[in-house]
N, C-alpha and C positions, 0 to 999 in steps of 0.2 A: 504576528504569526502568519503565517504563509502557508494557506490553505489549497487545494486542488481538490474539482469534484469532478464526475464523471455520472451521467444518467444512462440507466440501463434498464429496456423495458421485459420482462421476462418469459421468455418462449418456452415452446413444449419440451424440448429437449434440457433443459433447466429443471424440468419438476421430477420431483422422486415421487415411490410408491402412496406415498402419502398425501400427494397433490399440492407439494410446496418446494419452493426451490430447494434446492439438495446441498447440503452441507458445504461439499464442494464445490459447488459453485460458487458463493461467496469469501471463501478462500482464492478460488481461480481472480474475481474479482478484485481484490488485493490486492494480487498480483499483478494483475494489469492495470490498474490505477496508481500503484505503486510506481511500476514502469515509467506509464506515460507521462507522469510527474518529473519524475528524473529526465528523462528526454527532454523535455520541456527548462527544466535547470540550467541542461549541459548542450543546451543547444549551437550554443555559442564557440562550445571548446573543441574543437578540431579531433584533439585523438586522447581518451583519458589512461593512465597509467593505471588505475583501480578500478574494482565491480566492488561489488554488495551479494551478500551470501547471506540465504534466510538460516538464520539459527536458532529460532524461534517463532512456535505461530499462537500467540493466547485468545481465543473466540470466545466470544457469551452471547449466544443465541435468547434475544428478549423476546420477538417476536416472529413470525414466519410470514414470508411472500408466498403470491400466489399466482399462476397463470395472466399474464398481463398487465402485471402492476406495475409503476414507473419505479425505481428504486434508486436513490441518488447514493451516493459513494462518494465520501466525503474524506480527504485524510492532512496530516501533518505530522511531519517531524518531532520529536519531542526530544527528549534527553541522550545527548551525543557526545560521547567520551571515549578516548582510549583508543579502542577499536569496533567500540560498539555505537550503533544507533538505532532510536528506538522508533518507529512509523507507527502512530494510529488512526484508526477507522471509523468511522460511525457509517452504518446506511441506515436511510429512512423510507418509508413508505410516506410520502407528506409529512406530516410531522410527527409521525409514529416513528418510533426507533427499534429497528429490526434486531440488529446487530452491531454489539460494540469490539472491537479488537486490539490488540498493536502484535506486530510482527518487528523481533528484533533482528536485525541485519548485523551482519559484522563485514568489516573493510578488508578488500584482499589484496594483493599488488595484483596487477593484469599477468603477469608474467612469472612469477614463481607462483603464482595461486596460495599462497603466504597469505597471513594476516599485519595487516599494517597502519599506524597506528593516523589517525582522522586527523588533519591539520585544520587550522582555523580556516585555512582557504576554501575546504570541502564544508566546516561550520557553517559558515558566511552563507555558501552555493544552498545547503539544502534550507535555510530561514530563508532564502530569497534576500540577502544583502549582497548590495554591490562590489 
C-alpha cells in the first residue's frame, strides 16, 4: 500500500472557541494532504486529462488537538472503481488517534467536467505502481 503523511504542528488560528483545533481544519488538512499526494503521483505526467472531485467527506472525531501539538496526517487510497475512489485518513497526536476519515472522490474529464470512468493506468498511479 502506498502511504503518504504530512506533519502539521497547530497554531492559534486553528483552535476554536473550545481550545482545540476546529473541525475544519482537519478537513482543510485532507484536503491538502490529499493534494500533495497526488502531485507527488503525477509528478511525472506533463498535462493530465482528469481532476478528482470530493463527493464525499465521512469524519469520526476520536480524539481533539490542541494549541501546539505536532499532528501527523496519514492517508492512502483504498477501493477504486468505476468512477469513484475512496482516500483515507488517520491523524495522530504520537500514537494517539485523533481522527479517522476517508473522503470519496469521483473522476472528471478535465474538460467536459463530466464523470469518467478510472482506468488501470490512473489504478496503477494512485497504489504507486509502475
Amino acid at each position: 500500500m502506498n502511504f503518504y503523511e504530512k506533519k502539521y504542528i497547530v497554531t492559534s488560528n486553528e483552535i476554536d472557541e473550545y481550545q482545540h483545533v476546529n473541525n475544519v481544519v482537519y478537513v482543510q488538512w485532507m484536503q491538502n494532504v490529499s493534494n500533495d499526494h497526488w502531485l507527488l503521483l503525477t509528478k511525472d505526467i506533463p498535462k493530465l486529462d482528469y481532476v478528482w472531485f470530493v463527493i464525499r467527506h465521512e469524519v469520526d472525531y476520536k480524539k481533539q488537538g490542541v494549541l501546539g501539538d505536532e499532528i501527523t496526517v496519514k492517508t492512502w487510497v483504498g477501493e477504486t472503481a468505476g468512477i469513484k475512489s475512496i482516500r483515507h485518513f488517520e491523524m495522530h497526536r504520537g500514537e494517539v488517534l485523533l481522527v479517522k476519515s476517508q473522503t470519496t472522490f469521483c473522476l472528471l474529464d478535465a474538460t467536459s467536467q463530466k464523470p469518467k470512468r478510472i482506468t488501470k493506468e490512473v489504478t496503477n498511479l494512485l497504489l504507486g505502481k509502475k
